[in-house]
Each structure stands twice: as C-alpha cells, then as structure tokens.
C-alpha positions in Angstrom: 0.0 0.0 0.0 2.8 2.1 1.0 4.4 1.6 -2.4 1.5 2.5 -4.3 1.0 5.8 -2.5 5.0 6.6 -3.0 4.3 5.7 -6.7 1.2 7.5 -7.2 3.0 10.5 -5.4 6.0 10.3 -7.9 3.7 10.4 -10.7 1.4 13.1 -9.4 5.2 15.7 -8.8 6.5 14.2 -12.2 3.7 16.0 -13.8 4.8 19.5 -11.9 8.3 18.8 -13.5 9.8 17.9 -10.1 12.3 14.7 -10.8 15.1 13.7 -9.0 16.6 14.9 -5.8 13.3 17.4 -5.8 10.7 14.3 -6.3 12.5 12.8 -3.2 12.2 15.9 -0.7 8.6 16.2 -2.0 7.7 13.1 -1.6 9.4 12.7 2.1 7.4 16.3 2.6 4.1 14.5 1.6 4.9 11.3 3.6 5.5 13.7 6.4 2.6 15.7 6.1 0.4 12.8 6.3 2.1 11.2 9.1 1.2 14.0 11.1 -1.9 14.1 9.7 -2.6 10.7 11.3 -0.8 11.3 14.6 -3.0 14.6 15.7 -6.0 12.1 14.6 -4.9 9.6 17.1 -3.8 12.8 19.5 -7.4 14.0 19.1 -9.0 10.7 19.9 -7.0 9.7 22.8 -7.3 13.5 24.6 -11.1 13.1 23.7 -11.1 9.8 25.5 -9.6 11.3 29.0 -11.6 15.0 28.4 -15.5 13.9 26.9 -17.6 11.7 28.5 -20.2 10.7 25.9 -19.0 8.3 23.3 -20.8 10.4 20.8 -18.6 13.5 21.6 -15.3 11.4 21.2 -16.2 9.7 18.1 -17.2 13.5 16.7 -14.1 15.0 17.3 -12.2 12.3 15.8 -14.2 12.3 13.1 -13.4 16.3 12.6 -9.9 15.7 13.2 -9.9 13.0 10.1 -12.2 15.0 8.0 -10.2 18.4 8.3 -6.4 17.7 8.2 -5.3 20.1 11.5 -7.9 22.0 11.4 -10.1 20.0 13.3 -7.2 19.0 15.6 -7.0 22.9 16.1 -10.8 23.5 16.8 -11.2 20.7 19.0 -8.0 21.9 21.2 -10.1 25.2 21.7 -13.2 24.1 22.6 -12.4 21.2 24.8 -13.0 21.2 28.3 -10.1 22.7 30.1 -9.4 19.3 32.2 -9.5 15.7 32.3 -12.3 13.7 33.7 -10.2 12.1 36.3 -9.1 15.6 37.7 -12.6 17.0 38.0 -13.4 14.1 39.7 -10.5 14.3 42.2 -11.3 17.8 42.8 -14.8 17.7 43.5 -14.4 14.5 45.7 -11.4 17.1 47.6 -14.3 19.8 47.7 -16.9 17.2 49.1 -14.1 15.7 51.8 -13.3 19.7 52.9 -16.7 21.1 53.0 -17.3 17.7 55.3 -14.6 18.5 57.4 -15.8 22.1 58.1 -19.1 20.8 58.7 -18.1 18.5 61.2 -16.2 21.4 62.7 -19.0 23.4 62.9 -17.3 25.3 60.2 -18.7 27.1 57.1 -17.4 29.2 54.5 -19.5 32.5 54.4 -21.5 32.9 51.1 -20.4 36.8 50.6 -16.5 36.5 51.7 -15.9 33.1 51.4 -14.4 33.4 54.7 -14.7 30.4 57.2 -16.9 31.6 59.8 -18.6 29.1 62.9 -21.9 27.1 62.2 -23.4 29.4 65.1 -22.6 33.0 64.1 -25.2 35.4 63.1 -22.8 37.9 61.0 -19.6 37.2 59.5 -16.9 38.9 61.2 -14.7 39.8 58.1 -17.4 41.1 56.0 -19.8 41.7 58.8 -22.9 40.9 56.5 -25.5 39.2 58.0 -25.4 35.1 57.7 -28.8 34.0 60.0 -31.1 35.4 61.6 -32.2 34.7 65.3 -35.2 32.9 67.3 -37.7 35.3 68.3 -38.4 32.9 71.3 -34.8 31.1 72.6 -32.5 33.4 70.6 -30.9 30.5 68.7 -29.2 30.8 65.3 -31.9 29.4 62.7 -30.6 28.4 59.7 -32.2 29.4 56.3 -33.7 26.1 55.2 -35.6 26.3 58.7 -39.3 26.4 58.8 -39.9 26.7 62.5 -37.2 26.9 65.6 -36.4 23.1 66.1 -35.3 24.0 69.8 -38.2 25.9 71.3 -40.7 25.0 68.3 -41.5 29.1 67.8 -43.1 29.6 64.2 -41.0 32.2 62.0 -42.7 35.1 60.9 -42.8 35.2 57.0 -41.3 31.2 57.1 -43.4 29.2 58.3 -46.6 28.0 56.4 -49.8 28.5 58.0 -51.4 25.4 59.1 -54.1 23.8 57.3 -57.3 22.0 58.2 -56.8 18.4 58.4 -59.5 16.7 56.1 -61.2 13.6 58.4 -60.3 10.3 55.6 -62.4 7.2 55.4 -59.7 5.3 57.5 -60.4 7.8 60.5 -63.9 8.2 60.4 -63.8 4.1 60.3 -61.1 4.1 63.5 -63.8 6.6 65.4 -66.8 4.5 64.9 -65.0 1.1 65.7 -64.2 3.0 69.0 -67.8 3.8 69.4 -68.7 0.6 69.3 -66.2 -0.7 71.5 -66.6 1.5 74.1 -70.8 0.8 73.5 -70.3 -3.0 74.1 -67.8 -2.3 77.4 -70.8 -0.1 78.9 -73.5 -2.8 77.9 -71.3 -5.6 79.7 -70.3 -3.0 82.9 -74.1 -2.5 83.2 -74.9 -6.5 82.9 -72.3 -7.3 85.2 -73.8 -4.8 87.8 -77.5 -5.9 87.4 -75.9 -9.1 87.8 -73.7 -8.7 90.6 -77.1 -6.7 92.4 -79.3 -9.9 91.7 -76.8 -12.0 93.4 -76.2 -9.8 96.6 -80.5 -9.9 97.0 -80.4 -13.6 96.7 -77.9 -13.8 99.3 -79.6 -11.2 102.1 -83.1 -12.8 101.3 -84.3 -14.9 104.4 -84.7 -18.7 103.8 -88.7 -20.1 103.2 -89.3 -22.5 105.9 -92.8 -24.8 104.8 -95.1 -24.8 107.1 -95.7 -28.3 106.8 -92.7 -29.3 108.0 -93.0 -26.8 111.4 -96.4 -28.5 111.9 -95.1 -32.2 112.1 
C-alpha cells in the first residue's frame, strides 16, 4: 500500500516537472505531512477519550480531526473542556471531603467573603454581613432552610406556612366508629355485670322459706 501511495505521489510531482533529488524531498514532505496528519487524529482521539464523557462526543471530534487535516485537531483543542475527567473528579471528591470537614467542625465558609466563619454566628466577622437570623423565642441561630425553631418549636414570621385544616379520611372516620362501638359494648357488659352482681347480693340477704308443713309435724 505504502508503495502504491510513494508511486502515485511520484507520478502526481512528475507531472509538476519535479524529478530527482526534488521528487524525493517532496515526496518525504508529503509522507511527512500525512504522518502528522494521522498522529493529531490519534492525538485527538486519545485526549477526547480522557476529556469527553459521551461516546458520541469522542467519536465526533475524531471524526473532525480526520475530516479536516489540523484543522479539526485545532478546533477541538479550543473548545475542549479545560481538564481531564479524572481531575474533575478528584477535585470535587477534595471539595466534598473539605466542605465535610468544616461541617463536622462546625465550620462554614460565608457565602459573601468566602471566609470560614462558625456554624453558630449570626454575622460574619470579616465582611460583617448578615449570615442568619435569630429565634424570636430562645434566641438561637436558625438556619435558612428552617421552617420553625427546632429548639423551642417558635413559628418564624414570613417562614413558616400557615397550618391547614386536616380533612377527616375514610380510615379515621372508620377508626372513630369502631371506638364507638367498642366502648358501647364495654358499657353494655359493665351494666350487665352490675345488674348481675345486684341480683346475686339480694339472693344472698333474702331470708330462707321454711314450709309450714314441716314446722307442723
């Protein structure tokens, strides 16, 4: 294959009336040309591979870079994304593992100065902007994502939702008439019991019946 191209080359710069030494340099120029050709193609696609994350993007810029000798090696260098996938990774797993240390240090970075600044303060003390606001009832640092004081249960004025009516559901309605009846049937057997229990007591205190037959013999 490699022979045919060298031979179809030396034809194509015959015809330019290049022969000779010239042929040679212009062929080695052309040979060259297209092995860099190849190695930015194979530049493209590995750099794609570590950069881009969807097979589809890879397998475009390759695509570019074979289409468009250099030039597509050259657009693709400018619009990639400015580091690897491995490194963004690391990064943010650094940027997880830090903003878990400062939380379990009672720690936070403030949102306006990016200073670190305790999970308890009300103002930050380098920018002095305001950070939380207070409980109207203990005093307590509420955070933002707060709908009520979780230490004295005191609603926050503008926060928290007002309260809406609970609708009564079949399965309550059915839980209050089952207790109905139960406590129904208790009073039925308390009330038996006692009729009972004063039916038995009467019995007892009621004087014997002696036949007078027997006191006559």
């Amino acid at each position: 294959m490699l022979y045919d191209l060298a031979a179809t080359m030396t034809f194509t710069l015959a015809i330019f009336g290049l022969d000779g030494l010239f042929n040679m340099v212009a062929q080695l120029i052309v040979l060259a040309a297209i092995v860099i050709w190849l190695a930015l193609v194979w530049y493209t696609f590995t750099d794609a591979r570590r950069r881009l994350e969807g097979k589809m993007l890879i397998r475009s810029a390759t695509a570019a870079a074979l289409i468009f000798p250099l030039v597509g090696t050259v657009v693709y260098v400018i619009v990639r994304p400015p580091e690897h996938i491995e490194d963004r990774i690391e990064r943010e797993l650094e940027m997880e593992a830090a903003a878990a240390r400062l939380a379990s240090a009672d720690y936070q970075a403030c949102p306006h100065c990016e200073a670190v600044v305790g999970g308890q303060f009300l103002r930050c003390p380098h920018c002095m902007r305001k950070l939380r606001d207070a409980c109207g009832g203990c005093g307590k640092p509420l955070d933002p994502d707060w709908l009520l004081c979780p230490y004295c249960e005191a609603e926050i004025p503008g926060v928290t939702p007002a309260r809406k009516p609970r609708l009564r559901g079949d399965r309550e309605i059915e839980d209050e008439a089952v207790e109905f009846e139960q406590e129904y049937f208790d009073e039925e057997v308390a009330q038996f019991d006692e009729n009972n229990l004063d039916t038995v007591i009467e019995e007892e205190s009621a004087p014997p019946v002696v036949d007078d037959r027997e006191e006559t013999r």
